[in-house]
N, C-alpha and C positions, 0 to 999 in steps of 0.2 A: 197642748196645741201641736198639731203634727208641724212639724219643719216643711218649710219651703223646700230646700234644697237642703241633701245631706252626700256627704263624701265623704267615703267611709276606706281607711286605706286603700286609696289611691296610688297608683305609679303607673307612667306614662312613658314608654321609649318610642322614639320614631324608626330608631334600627334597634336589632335586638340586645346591643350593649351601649346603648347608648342614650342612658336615663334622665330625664328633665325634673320629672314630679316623682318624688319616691315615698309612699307611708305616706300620706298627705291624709288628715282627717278634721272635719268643724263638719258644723252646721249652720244652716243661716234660718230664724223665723222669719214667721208673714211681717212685714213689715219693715225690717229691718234695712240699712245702709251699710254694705260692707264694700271696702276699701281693699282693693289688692295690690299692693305694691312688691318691686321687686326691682333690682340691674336687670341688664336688656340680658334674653335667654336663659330669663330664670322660670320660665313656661307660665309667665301672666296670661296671655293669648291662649296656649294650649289650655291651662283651666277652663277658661270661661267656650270652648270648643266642645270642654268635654260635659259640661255641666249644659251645654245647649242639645247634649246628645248627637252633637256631630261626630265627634272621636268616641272612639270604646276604650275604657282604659284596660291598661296592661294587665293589669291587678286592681282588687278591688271594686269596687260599686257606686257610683252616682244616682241619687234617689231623686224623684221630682214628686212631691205630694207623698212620700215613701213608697213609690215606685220604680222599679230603673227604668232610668229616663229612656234607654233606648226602645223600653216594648211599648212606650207612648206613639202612637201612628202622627208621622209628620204635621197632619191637621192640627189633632190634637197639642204635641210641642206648639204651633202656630199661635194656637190659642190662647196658652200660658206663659208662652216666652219671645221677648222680643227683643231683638242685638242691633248695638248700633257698633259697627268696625272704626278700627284705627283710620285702615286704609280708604280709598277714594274709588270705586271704578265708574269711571265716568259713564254715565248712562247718557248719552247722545238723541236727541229730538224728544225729548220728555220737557215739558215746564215743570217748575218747581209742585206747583197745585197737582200735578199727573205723578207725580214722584211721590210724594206724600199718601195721595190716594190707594197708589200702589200696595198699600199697606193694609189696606180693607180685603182685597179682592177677595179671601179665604170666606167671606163673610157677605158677598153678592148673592143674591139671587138669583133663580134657575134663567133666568132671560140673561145674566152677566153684566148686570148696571148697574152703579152704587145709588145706592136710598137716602134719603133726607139724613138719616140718622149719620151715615159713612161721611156725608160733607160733612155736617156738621162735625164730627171729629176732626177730620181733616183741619176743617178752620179755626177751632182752639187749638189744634195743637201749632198751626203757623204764627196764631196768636202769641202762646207764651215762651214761643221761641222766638219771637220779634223778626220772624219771614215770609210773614202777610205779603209784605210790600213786596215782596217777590217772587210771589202766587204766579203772574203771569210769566216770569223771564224764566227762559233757557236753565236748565239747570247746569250745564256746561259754562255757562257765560257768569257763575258766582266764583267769589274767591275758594278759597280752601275753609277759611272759619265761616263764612255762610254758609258753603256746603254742608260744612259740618251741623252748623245748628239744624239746616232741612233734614240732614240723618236724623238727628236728634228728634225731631217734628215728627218724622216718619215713625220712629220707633212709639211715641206717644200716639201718635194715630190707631197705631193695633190694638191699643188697650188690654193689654196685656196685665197680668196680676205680680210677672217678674220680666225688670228688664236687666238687663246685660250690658253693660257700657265698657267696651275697649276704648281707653282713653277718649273718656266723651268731649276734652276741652283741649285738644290738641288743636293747634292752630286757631284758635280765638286769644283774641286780646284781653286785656285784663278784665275788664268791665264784663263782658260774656263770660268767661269763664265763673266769675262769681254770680251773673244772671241764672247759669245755668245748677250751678250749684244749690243756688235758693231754690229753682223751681224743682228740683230733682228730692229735695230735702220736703219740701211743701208737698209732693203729691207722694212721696211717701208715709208723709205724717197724717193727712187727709183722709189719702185714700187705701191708707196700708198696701202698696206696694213692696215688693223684693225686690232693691237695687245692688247690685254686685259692678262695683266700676272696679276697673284697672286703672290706677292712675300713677303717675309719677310724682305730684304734688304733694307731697308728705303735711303739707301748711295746710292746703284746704282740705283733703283726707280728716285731719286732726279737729279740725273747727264744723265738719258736716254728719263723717261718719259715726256710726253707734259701734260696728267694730271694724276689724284690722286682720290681714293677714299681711306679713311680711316675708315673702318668699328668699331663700339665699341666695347665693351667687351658683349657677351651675356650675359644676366641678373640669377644672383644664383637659382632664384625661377620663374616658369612659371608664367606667368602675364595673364590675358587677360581680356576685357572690356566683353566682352559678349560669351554665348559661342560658339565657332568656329569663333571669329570674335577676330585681331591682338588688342591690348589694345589704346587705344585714345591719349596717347601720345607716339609718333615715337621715338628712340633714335637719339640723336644726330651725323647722317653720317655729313662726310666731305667731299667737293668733288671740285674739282677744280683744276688749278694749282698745282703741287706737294710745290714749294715756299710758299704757301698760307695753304696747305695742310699740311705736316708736320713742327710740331712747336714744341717745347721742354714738352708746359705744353699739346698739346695736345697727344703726344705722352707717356705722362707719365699715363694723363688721359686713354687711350686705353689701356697699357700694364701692369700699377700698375708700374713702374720701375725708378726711376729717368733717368736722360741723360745727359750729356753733350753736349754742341753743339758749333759749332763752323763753321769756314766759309774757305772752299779750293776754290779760285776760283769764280765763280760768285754763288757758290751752299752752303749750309749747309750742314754740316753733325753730326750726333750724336753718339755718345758713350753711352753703356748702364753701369751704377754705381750701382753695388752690395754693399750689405750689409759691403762683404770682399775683395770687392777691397783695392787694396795697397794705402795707403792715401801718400799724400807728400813728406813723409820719407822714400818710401818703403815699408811700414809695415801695413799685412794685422791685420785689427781689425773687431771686430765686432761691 
């Protein structure tokens, strides 16, 4: 079965000594749910930029179908890949229904009108992100975690064969964020989908995804072996089963944080242990 996406040493600088992603290599199949986790500036973001073939990397090759993603003509990416971002930029006099729709145009007709087919997307996917009911209002005038599910909506609208989620459950509340989990898990078990999320949630990563990358800590001072060339020893990625993947020391190792952990079910799960968390008694100490 050819790989969905393949990333085949990889390294990423945004100035020439200044390394984010170094030696980096997996592959992900049709189908699959992979989890990237990582500390902030350990280039979760810049991965999933460079595997949409927005970035070129430094080194090495991103393959899309085993092709590099970049000789794909923008349509074509359109067609196969579709990103829902972290961030928010407020798109101003669009309704929620207009914003989602947004998501067809690649796929109108030479007159420029979406077709029965395009609502109809549109409308499941407002469906199983429970933003129907907000088909007619402002997209401006939603919170930040409705916004975020309309992204979400919108990314399912493309119909896309691999989506890309930059922290899909950022700003939803509990409840959503597990809604969203379920449906992301379901249309990839369905419909064989390639999900590749960023998340920070190590708990529900552990309990949804089939693998794991857990990216390190970016290094305090630019390193490199030669110049414009990534340094000769790679950092330590994780990659694998998320079981295999997230582990108490390596998790402490990537975020500085101790953890507890423990086991719900056939899964682990961790807690993070501050300085002032409540010890035993109750009682925060330092």
């Amino acid at each position: 079965m050819t790989p969905s996406v393949r990333v085949q040493n990889v390294s990423f600088a945004y100035q020439r000594k200044d390394w984010i992603l170094q030696d980096l290599s997996f592959t992900v199949e049709p189908g699959t749910f992979l989890a990237v986790v990582g500390p902030n500036g350990a280039g979760k973001s810049t991965l999933i930029n460079l595997i949409a073939g927005l970035l070129p990397p430094s080194s090495g090759t991103v393959s899309l179908d085993d092709r590099d993603v970049r000789s794909h003509r923008p349509a074509e990416r359109a067609a196969r890949i579709a990103i829902v971002r972290q961030e928010f930029v407020p798109v101003f006099g669009l309704s929620v229904a207009e914003a989602v729709l947004m998501a067809r145009t690649a796929y109108y007709g030479p007159l420029g009108f979406e077709s029965d087919r395009d609502r109809d997307l549109a409308t499941r996917a407002l469906e199983s992100t429970d933003t129907l009911r907000f088909a007619s209002r402002p997209l401006a005038s939603l919170s930040g975690g409705e916004r975020q599910r309309v992204f979400i909506a919108r990314a399912l609208a493309q119909d896309t064969p691999i989506l890309l989620m930059d922290e899909p459950t950022s700003f939803l509340d509990l409840k959503h964020q597990v809604a969203i989990y379920d449906l992301l898990k379901t249309i990839g078990l369905q419909e064989a989908k390639t999900i590749i999320a960023v998340t920070h949630d190590i708990n529900l990563a552990s309990q949804y995804c089939d693998e794991a990358i857990l990216l390190p800590p970016r290094p305090d001072s630019p390193t490199t072996s030669q110049e414009g060339h990534p340094p000769t020893q790679p950092p330590p990625y994780r990659v694998g089963p998320p079981a295999e993947v997230f582990t108490a020391e390596g998790i402490e190792q990537a975020f500085g944080v101790k953890v507890f952990s423990g086991v719900v079910g056939a899964e682990k799960f961790f807690i993070p242990l501050g300085k002032m968390a409540k010890d035993a008694a109750g009682t925060n100490r330092p």
